[in-house]
C-alpha positions as CSV (number, residue, x, y, z in Angstrom):
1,X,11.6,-1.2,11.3
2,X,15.0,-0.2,11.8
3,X,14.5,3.2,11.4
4,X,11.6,3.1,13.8
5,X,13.8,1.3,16.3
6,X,16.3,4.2,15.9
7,X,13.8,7.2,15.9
8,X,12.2,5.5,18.9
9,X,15.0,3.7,20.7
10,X,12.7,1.2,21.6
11,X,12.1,-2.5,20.8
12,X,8.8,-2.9,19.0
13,X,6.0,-5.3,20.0
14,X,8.1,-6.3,22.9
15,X,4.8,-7.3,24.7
16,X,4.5,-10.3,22.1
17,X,6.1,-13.2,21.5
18,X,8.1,-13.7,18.2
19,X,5.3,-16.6,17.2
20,X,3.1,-13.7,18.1
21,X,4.1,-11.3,16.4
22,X,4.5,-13.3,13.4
23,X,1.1,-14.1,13.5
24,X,-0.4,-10.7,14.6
25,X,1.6,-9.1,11.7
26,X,0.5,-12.1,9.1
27,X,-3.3,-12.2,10.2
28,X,-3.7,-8.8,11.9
29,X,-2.1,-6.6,10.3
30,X,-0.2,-5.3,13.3
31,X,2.0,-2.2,12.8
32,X,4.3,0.1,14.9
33,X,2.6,3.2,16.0
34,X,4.4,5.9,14.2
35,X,5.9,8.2,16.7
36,X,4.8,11.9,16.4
37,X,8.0,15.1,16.6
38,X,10.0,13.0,14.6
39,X,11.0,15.1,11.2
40,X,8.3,14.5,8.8
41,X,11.0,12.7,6.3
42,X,11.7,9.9,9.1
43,X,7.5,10.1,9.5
44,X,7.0,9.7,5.7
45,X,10.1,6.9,4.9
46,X,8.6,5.1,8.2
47,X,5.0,4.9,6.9
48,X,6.0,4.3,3.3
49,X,7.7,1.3,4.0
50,X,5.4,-0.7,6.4
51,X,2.6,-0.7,3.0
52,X,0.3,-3.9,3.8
53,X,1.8,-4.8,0.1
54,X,5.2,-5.1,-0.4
55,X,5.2,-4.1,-3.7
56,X,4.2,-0.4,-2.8
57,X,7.4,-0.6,-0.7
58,X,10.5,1.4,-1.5
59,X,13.1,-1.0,-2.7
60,X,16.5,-1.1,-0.6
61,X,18.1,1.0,-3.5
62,X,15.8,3.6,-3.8
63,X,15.6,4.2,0.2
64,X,19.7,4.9,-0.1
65,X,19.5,7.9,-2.2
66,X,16.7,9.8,0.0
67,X,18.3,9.0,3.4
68,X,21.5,9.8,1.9
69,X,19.6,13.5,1.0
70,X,18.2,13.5,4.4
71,X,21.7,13.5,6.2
72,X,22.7,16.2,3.9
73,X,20.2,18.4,5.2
């Protein structure tokens, strides 16, 4: 979400409440919109890490090494 909120500069859902959100994201499976002409990296780490299941999420440590990468670009 973070990188999202950087990419976009934007606060997400800000439409909702946080109860609302909570619950839209719990029971509706709400997600940010994935903005497009961002660098298809950002596009890729964005979408890999807002899986339904958090265990097909990127752990903190191995998100470091490819950002890290990315900035060396």
């Amino acid at each position: 979400m973070v990188l999202w909120e950087m990419v976009t500069r934007e606060m997400p859902f800000k439409e909702y409440s946080p109860m609302q959100i909570g619950m839209k994201i719990a029971t509706e499976n709400l997600r940010v919109l994935v903005p497009t002409g961002i660098s298809p990296h950002i596009h890729q780490m964005i979408r890999i890490c807002m899986k339904e299941e958090p265990s097909k999420r990127p752990k903190f440590e191995n998100i470091v090494p490819i950002l890290e990468k990315m900035a060396n670009q």
